[in-house]
N, C-alpha and C positions, 0 to 999 in steps of 0.2 A: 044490644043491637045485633040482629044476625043479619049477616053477609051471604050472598050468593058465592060457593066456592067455584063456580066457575069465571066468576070475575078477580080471582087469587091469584097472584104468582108469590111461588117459593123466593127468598132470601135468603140466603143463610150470613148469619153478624153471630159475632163475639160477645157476651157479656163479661163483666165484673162478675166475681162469684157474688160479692155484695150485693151488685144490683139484680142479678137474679134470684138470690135467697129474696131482697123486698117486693119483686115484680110476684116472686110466687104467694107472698103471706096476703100482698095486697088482692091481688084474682083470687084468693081462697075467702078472704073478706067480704068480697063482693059476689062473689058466688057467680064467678065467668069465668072462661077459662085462662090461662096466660098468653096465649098469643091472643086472644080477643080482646087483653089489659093492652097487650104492646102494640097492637092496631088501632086501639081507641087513640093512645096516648101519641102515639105518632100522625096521626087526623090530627088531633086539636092542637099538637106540636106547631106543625105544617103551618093551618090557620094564623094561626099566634107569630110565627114567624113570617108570613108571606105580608103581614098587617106591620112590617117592624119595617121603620129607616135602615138604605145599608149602614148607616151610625151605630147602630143601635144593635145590626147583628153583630157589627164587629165589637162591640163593648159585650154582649152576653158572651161569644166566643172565648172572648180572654178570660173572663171570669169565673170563676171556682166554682162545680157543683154543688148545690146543699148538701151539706153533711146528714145522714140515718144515724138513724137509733143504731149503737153497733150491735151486731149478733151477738145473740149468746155463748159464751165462751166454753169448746167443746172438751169432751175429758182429757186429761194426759196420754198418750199412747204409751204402750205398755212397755216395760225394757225388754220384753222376753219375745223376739222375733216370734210370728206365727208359724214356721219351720222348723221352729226346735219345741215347740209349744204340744203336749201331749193330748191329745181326742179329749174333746168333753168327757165322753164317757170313762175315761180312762183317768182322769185327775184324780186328784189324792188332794184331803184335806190338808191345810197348812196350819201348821203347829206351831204356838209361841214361843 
């Protein structure tokens, strides 16, 4: 769905790193951008919520997000600071 940007105002909110690694895998999936994923998602939030008993917001309120699939788990960082670490080009093979 495309939006008139002159009907936009800026935000600016915080994510989760989590939740923005998913917002981003998800809009790559779908072939939209990621503020277009968190515009859609906040519209049908909105809906979904304005359609709820105040009961009913305050029970979702309390209750725990869905758990994600967790990320992939990224390499070990290195012990060897990047300051005392020698130029690519400059490295020397390491011997057994």
């Amino acid at each position: 769905m495309s939006e008139n940007t002159e009907n936009l105002v800026l935000r600016t909110v915080y994510l989760a790193a989590d939740v923005d690694r998913h917002l981003k895998r998800l809009a790559f999936s779908l072939n939209i951008t990621k503020n277009q994923l968190i515009r859609d998602i906040l519209r049908d939030g909105l809906k979904a919520y304005e359609g709820m008993t105040v009961g009913e917001r305050l029970e979702a309120a309390v209750q725990p997000a869905p758990r994600t699939a967790a990320a992939p788990a990224r390499p070990a960082p290195s012990r060897t600071s990047p300051s005392v670490r020698a130029p690519r080009n400059q490295r020397v093979a390491e011997t057994a």
